[in-house]
N, C-alpha and C positions, 0 to 999 in steps of 0.2 A: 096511337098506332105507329110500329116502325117504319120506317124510312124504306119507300118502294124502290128504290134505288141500292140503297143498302142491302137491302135482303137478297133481292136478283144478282150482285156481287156473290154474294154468301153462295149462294144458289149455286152459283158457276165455280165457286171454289169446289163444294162439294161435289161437284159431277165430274172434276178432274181427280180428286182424291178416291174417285170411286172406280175409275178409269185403271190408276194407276194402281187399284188395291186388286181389281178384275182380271188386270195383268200379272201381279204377284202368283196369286193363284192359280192361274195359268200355269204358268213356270212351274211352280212347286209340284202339280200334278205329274206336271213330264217327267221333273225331275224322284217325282216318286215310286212312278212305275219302273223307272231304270232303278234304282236303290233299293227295291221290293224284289227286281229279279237275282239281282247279286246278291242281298239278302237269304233270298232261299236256294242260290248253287250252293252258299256258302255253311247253310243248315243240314243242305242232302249232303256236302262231304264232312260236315263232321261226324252226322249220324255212319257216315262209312269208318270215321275211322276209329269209333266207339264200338262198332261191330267187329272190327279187326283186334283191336286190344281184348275184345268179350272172347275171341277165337283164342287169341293169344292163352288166355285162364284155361280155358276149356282140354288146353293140350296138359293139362296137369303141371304144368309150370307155374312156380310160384314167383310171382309178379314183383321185383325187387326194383326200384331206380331211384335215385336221391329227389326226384322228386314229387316221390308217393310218400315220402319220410316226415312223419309229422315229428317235430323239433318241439323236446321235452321245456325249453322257455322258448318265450318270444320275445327276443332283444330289436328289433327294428321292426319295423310296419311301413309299408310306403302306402297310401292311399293316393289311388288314380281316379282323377273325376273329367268324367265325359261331357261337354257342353259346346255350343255351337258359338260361331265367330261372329252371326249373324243373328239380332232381334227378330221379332213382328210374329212370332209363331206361338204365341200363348202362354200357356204356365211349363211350357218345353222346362226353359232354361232353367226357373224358378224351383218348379218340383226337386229335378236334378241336385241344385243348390241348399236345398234345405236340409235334403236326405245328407249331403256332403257336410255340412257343418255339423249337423249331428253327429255323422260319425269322425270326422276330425273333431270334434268336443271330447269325444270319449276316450279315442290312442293318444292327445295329446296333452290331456288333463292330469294334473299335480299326481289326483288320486288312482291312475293307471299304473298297472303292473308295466309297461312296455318303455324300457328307458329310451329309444330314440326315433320316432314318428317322422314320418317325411311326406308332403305332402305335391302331387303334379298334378298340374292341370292343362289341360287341350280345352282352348276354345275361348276365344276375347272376354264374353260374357262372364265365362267362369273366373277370369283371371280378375276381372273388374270388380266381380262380389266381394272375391275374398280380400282386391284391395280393399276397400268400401270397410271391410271389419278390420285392417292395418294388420293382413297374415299375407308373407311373401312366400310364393311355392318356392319348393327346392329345383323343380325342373318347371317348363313350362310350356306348350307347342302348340303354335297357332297354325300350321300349316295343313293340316288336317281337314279338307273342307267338305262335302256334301257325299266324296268319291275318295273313300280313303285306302288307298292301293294296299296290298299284302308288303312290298316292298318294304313301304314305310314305317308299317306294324311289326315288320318283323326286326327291325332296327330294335325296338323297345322291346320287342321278346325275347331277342336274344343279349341283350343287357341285364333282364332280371332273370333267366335262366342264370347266366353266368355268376351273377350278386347270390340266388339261392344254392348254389350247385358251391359256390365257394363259403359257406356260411355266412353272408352278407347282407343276407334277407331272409328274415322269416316267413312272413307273410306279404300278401299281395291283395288288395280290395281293389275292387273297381267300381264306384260310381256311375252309371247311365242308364238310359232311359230303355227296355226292354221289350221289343217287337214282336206282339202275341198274334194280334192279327189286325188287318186296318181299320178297326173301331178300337183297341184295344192296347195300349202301350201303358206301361208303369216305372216308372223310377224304380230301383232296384242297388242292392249293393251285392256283388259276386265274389265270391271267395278265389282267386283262380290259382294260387297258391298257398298252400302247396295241394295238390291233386291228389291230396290221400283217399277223396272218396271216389277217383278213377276205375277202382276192380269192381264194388260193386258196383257201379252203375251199370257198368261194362257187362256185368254178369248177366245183368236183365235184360240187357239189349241182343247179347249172343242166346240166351232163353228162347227167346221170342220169332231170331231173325235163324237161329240152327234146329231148336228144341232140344237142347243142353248138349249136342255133342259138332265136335269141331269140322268141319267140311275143309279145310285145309290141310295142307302138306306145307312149311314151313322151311325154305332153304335160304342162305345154308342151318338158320337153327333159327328156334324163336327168340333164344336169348337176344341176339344180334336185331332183329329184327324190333324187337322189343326197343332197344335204346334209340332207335329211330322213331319210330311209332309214339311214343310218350311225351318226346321235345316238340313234338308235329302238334300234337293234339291241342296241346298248350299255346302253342302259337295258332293255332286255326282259334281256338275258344276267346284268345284278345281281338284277333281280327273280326269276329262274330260280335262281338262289345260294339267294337266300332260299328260296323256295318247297320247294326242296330239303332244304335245311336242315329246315325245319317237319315234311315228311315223315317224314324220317329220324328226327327227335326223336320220332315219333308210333310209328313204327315200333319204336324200341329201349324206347322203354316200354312198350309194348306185350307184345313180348317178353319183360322183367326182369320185370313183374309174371305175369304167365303163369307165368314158372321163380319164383317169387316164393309163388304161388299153392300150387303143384306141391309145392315145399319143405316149406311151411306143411300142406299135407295127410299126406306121411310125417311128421312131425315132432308131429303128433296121433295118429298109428295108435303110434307107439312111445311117446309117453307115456300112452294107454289103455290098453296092454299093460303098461307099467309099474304103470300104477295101478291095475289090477286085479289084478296080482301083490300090492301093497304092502297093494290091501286084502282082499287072500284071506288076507296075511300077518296083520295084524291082526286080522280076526274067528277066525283060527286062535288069535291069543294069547288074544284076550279068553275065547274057549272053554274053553282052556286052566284061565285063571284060574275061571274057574265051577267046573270040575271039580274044582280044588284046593283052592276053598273049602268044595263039601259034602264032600270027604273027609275038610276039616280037621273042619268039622260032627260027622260020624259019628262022629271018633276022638274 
């Protein structure tokens, strides 16, 4: 039988560890409904500015910007992969990670058409994996944490604007985890350059939101208005990555602490059970020896 003393130690270990996993979860809740609402300001203004580009088609303008131009080869690829700074939220990181080696295996592999691959990653976790397989990103950014501002996003969208718009980048992937609904996130790889398939999509959502004809007046022209509208979109649809990403990470820890929490509770009810066995064992012995010492008495 274990040591009754030993065990009730253990005991108290676990009911602090359950403490502090009851508080993780906490946090991550709060922190999720605030990350859920930014989340969806940030889905209602794209969907507006998908319905403004749909207007834009609708005026019989045909839809020209260098970065709806799909580029006859594809000499560079940068892969961006989304991961958190911070552990304890499940297969978040992991999922994110596997999907990213995969498709880093593929642009950077002997047998690829793409002679120069590059690879950045946001988030400790990410940046640890791929040390762990001895691959050092080209860029790298840990500042990015749970509240990832537009400001900050717009720094790197307007870097690989300017790399695509100068021939410097072909394409653009991003790696992260994708925010359907709060039972529902999935690891995902998104194409976000180049935006060739922006008109139709556009097309279906000005369908839907006009019933094929333009409700707008357009000053001073669409063209103008166009070259604005297109760099916006792209830059709203990285900050949307992110925003996601945040979510989802709030979400799975959320989660793992909860089963965390859960754990830690059976895993106290069976060592009380234990330890009141061990010490019903023990006052049974010490009894025991009482009794056997006034008999030795007597005799």
């Amino acid at each position: 039988m274990a040591n009754a003393r030993a065990l009730d130690k253990r005991r108290k270990s676990v009911k602090n560890i359950r403490k502090i996993t009851r508080t993780m979860e906490l946090i991550a809740t709060a922190r999720f409904k605030k990350a859920m609402d930014r989340a969806a300001s940030a889905s209602a203004y794209t969907d507006r500015i998908t319905n403004l580009v749909g207007d834009l088609t609708k005026t019989g303008l045909k839809v020209q910007h260098p970065l709806l131009e799909q580029r006859d080869e594809t000499n560079r690829v940068v892969v961006l992969v989304l991961t958190s700074n911070r552990g304890l939220c499940g297969g978040y990181n992991g999922n994110v990670i596997r999907m990213a080696n995969q498709r880093w295996d593929e642009v950077s592999s002997s047998s690829s058409d793409i002679p120069t691959a590059e690879l950045e990653i946001s988030g400790k976790r990410g940046l640890s994996a791929f040390k762990y397989r001895g691959i050092t990103p080209h860029e790298s950014y840990s500042h990015f944490e749970d509240k990832p501002r537009f400001d900050e996003v717009e720094v790197l969208a307007d870097r690989y604007l300017e790399q695509y718009i100068a021939g410097d980048l072909d394409r653009l992937d991003v790696v992260y985890t994708q925010f359907q609904t709060a039972a529902r996130q999935r690891a995902t790889i998104e194409t976000l350059l180049p935006l060739g398939s922006l008109e139709s999509e556009n097309d279906d959502a000005a369908d839907a939101a006009t019933g094929g004809d333009s409700t707008y007046e357009f000053v001073p022209s669409a063209e103008s208005i166009l070259e604005e509208v297109v760099p916006t979109s792209f830059k709203v649809k990285l900050f949307k990555c992110f925003l996601d990403a945040a979510v989802s990470e709030q979400i799975a820890r959320m989660v793992a602490m909860k089963s965390a929490t859960e754990n830690a509770g059976d895993l106290i009810k069976q060592l009380s059970m234990t330890y009141n066995r061990a010490r019903q064992s023990q006052i049974t012995g010490e009894i025991m020896e009482i009794i056997g010492g006034v008999e030795a008495l007597k005799g």
